[in-house]
N, C-alpha and C positions, 0 to 999 in steps of 0.2 A: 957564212956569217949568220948568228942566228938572229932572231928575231930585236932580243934584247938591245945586242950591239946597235943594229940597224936602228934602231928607235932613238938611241942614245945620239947616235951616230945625225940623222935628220936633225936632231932638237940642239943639235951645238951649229949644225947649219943654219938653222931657222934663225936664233941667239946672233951668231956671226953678221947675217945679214941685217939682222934690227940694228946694231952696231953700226956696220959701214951705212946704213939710212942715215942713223940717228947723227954720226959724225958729220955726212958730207949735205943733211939741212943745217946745220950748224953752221958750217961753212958758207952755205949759201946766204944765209940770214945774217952774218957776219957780215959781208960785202954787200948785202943790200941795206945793213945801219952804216957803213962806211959811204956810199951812195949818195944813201940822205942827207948825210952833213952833209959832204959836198956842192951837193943841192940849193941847201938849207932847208931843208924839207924834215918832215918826220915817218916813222920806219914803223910800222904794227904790223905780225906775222898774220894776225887773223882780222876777220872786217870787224873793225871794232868801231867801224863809223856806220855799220848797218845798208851796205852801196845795195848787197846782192840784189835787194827786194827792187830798190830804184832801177837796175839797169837790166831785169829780168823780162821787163816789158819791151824794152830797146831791143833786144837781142835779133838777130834775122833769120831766127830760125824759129818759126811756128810749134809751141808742145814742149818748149823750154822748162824741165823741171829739175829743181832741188841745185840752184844757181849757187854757187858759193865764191866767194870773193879773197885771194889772200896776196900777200906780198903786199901788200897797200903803202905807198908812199904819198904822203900827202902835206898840202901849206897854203898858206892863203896870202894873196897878191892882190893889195889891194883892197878890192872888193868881190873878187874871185875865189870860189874853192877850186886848187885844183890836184887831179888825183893822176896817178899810175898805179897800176893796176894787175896781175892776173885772175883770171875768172874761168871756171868751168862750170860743164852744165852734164844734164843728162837729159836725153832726150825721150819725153815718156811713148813707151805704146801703148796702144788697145788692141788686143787681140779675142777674138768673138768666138767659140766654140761652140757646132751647131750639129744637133743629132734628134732625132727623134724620137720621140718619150717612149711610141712601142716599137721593137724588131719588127723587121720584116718575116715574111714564113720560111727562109732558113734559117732561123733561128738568130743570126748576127746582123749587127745593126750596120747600113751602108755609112762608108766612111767619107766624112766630107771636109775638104781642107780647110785648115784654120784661115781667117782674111782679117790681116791687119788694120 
């Protein structure tokens, strides 16, 4: 197969798979506005009520970064907001890189592991 083909050949796979995503969020987001009526509730794919920032503190996990909120169903009871939810996170690290500014006199610098 030359090169050509193969390239063609990846980039109708890549295309193929955006497709079957893009269909079966579709679907998903379908059943979760069918949901919400049900409910009586309301259906937004993206946090469009701004939660992430509010529940990034909550979280139990220490180092919680770049929190994002979606599938959000939400209605007010009363005098209640209340919400459903998925949410992910990423969990940041620090990692320290430690070497000394001169070599040693064989010429190469001792190697010392990274510590998270």
């Amino acid at each position: 197969m030359s090169p050509l083909h193969y390239l063609i050949l990846v980039m109708f796979m890549t295309a193929g798979a955006a497709v079957a995503q893009a269909i079966s969020t579709l679907g998903h987001r379908r059943g979760l506005r069918r949901l919400a009526g049900r409910w009586q509730m309301h259906f937004a794919a993206a946090d469009r009520l701004r939660l992430a920032d509010r529940i990034a503190e909550k979280l139990p996990v220490l180092g919680a970064a770049n929190v994002c909120v979606m599938d959000l169903l939400f209605c007010t009871v009363e005098d209640t907001h209340q919400y459903l939810f998925t949410w992910a996170w990423c969990v940041a690290n620090i990692a320290a890189i430690v070497s000394p500014a001169l070599p040693n006199r064989s010429g190469a610098a001792p190697q010392r592991p990274i510590s998270p």
